[in-house]
N, CA, C and O of each residue as an XYZ file, in Angstrom:
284
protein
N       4.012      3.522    -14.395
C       2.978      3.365    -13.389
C       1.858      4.376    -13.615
O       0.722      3.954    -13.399
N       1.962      5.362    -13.926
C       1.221      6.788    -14.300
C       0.021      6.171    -15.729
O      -1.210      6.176    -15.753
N       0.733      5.836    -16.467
C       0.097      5.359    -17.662
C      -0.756      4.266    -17.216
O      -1.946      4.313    -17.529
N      -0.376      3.417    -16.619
C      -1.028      2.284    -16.143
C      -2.223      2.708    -15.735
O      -3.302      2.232    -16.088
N      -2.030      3.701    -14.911
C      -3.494      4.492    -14.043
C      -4.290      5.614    -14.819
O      -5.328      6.151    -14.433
N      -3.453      5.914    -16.239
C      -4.242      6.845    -16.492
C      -5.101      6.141    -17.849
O      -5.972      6.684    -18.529
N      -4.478      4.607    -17.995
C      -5.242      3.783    -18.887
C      -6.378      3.143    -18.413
O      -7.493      2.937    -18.892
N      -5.639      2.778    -16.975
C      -7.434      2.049    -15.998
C      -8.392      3.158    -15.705
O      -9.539      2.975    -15.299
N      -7.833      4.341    -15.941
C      -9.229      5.402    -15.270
C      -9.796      5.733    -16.800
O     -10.934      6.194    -16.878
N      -9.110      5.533    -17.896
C     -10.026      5.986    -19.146
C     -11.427      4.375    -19.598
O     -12.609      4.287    -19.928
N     -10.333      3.495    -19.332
C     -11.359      2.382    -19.409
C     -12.296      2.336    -18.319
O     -13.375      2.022    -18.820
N     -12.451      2.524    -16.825
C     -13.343      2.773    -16.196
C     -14.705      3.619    -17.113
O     -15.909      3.390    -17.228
N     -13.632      4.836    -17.729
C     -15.183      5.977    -18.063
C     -15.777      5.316    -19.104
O     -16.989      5.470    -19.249
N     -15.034      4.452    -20.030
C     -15.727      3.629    -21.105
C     -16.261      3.048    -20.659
O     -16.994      2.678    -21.576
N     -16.644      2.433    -19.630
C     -17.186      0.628    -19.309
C     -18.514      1.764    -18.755
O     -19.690      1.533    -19.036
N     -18.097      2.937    -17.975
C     -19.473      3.726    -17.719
C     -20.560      4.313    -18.762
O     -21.781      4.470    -18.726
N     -19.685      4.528    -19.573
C     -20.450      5.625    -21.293
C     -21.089      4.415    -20.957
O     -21.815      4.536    -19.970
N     -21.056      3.191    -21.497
C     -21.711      2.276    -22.442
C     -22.784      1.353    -21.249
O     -22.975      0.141    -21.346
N     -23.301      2.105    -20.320
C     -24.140      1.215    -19.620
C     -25.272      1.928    -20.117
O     -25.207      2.968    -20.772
N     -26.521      1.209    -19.711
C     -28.472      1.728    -19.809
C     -28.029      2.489    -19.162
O     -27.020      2.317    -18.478
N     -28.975      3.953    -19.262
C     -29.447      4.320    -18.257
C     -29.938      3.869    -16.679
O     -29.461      4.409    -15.680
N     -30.285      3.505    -16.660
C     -31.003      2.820    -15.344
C     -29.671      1.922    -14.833
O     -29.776      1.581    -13.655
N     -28.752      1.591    -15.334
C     -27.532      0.908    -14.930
C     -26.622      1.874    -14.436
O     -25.782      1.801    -13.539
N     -26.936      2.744    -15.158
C     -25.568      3.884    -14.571
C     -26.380      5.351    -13.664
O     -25.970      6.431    -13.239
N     -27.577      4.705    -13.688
C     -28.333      5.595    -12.728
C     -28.166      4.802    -11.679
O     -28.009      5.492    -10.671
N     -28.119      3.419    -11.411
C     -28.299      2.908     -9.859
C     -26.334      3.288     -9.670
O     -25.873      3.620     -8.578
N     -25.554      3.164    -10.787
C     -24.571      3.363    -10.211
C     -23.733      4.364     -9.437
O     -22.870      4.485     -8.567
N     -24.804      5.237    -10.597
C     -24.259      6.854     -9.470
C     -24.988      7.027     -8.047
O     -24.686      8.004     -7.363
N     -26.102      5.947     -7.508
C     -26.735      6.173     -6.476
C     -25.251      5.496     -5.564
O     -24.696      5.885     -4.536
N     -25.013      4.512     -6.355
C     -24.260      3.439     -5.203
C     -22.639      4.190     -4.759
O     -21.889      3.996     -3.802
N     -22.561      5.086     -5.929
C     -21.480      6.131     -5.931
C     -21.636      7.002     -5.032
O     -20.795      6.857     -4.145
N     -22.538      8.097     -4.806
C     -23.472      8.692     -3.584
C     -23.396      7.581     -2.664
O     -22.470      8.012     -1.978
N     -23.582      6.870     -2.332
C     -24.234      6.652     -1.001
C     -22.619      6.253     -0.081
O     -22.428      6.292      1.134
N     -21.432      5.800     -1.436
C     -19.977      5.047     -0.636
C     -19.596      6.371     -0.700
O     -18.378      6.351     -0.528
N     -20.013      7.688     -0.875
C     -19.507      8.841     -0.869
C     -19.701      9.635      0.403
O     -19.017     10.472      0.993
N     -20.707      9.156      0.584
C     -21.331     10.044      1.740
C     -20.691      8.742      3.114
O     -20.052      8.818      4.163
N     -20.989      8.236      2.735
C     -20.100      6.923      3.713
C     -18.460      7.553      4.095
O     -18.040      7.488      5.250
N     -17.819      8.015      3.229
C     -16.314      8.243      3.187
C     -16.408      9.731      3.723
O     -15.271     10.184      3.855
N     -17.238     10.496      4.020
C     -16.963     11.898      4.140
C     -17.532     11.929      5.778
O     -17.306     12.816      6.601
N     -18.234     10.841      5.952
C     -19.228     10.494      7.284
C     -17.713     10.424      7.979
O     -17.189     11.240      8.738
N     -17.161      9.092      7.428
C     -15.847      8.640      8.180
C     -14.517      9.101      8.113
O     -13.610      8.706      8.847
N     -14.391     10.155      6.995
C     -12.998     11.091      7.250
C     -13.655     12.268      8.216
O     -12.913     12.968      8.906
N     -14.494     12.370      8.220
C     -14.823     13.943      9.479
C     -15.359     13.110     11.080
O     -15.404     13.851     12.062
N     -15.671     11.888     11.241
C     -15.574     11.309     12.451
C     -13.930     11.160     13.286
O     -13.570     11.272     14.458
N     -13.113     10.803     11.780
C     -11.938     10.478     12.022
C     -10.860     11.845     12.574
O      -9.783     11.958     13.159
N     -11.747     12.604     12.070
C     -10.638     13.817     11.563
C     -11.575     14.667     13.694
O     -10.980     15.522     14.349
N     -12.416     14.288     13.963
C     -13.248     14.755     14.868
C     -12.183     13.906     16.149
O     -11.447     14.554     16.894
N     -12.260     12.860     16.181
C     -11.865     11.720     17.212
C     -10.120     12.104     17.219
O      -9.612     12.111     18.340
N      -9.128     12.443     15.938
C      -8.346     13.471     16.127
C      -7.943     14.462     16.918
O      -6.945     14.417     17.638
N      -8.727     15.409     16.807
C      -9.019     16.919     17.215
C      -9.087     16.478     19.124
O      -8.366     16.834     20.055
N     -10.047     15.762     19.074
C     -10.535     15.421     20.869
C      -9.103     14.800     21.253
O      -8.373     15.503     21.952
N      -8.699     13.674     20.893
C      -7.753     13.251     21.359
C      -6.601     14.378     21.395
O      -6.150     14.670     22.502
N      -6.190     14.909     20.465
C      -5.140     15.998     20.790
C      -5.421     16.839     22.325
O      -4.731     16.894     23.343
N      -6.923     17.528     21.929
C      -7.275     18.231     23.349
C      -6.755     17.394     24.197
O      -5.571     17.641     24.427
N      -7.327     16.197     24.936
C      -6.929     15.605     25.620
C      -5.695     15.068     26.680
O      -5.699     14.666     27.844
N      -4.517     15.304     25.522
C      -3.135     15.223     25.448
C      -3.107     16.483     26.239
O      -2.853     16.556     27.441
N      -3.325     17.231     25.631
C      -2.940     18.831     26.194
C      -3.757     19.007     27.554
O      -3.285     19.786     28.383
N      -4.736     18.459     27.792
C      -5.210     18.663     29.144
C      -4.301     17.783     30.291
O      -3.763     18.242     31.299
N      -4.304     16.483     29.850
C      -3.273     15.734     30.253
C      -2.057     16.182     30.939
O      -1.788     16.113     32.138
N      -1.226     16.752     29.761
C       0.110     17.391     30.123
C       0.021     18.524     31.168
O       0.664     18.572     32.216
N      -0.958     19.510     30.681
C      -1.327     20.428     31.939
C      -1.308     20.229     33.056
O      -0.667     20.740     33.974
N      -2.605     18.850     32.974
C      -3.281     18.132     34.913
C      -1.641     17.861     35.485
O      -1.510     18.285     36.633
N      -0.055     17.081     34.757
C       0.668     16.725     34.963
C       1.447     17.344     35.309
O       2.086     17.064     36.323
N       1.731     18.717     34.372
C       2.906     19.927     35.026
C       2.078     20.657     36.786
O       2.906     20.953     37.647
N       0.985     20.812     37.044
C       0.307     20.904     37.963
C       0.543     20.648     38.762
O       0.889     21.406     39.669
N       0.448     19.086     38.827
C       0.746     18.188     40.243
C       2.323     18.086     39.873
O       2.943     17.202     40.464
N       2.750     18.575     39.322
C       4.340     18.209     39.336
C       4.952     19.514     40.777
O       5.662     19.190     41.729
N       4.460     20.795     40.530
C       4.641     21.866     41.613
C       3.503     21.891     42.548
O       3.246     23.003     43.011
N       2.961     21.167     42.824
C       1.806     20.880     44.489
C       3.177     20.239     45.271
O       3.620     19.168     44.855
N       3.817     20.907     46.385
C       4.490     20.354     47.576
C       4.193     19.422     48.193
O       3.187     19.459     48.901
N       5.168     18.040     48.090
C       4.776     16.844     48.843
C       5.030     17.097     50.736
O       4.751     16.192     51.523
């Protein structure tokens, strides 16, 4: 399985060597731009995380709270 992947990632860099310029210039744009796309959406993800945890923990708090308020 290793070989498999380390044969598709050498033919990837070949199929790249051998483009125009201007072919492998729009490609590194299109590379940039799904890059910045993926770093947008692992730190939204990784953000929406973080809040939700807080949340939990405020949660549990508001809950042990009203658990000792005398009915």
């Amino acid at each position: 399985m290793k070989s498999q992947l380390m044969a598709q990632e050498a033919l990837l860099f070949s199929v790249i060597e051998t483009l125009e310029p201007v072919q492998r210039s729009g490609l590194l744009e299109r590379f940039e731009h799904h890059a910045e796309e993926a770093k947008t959406e692992l730190l939204n993800s990784m953000a929406t995380d973080e809040l939700y945890e807080r949340l939990l923990e405020h949660l549990e708090r508001y809950s042990k709270s009203i658990q000792h308020i005398p009915k």
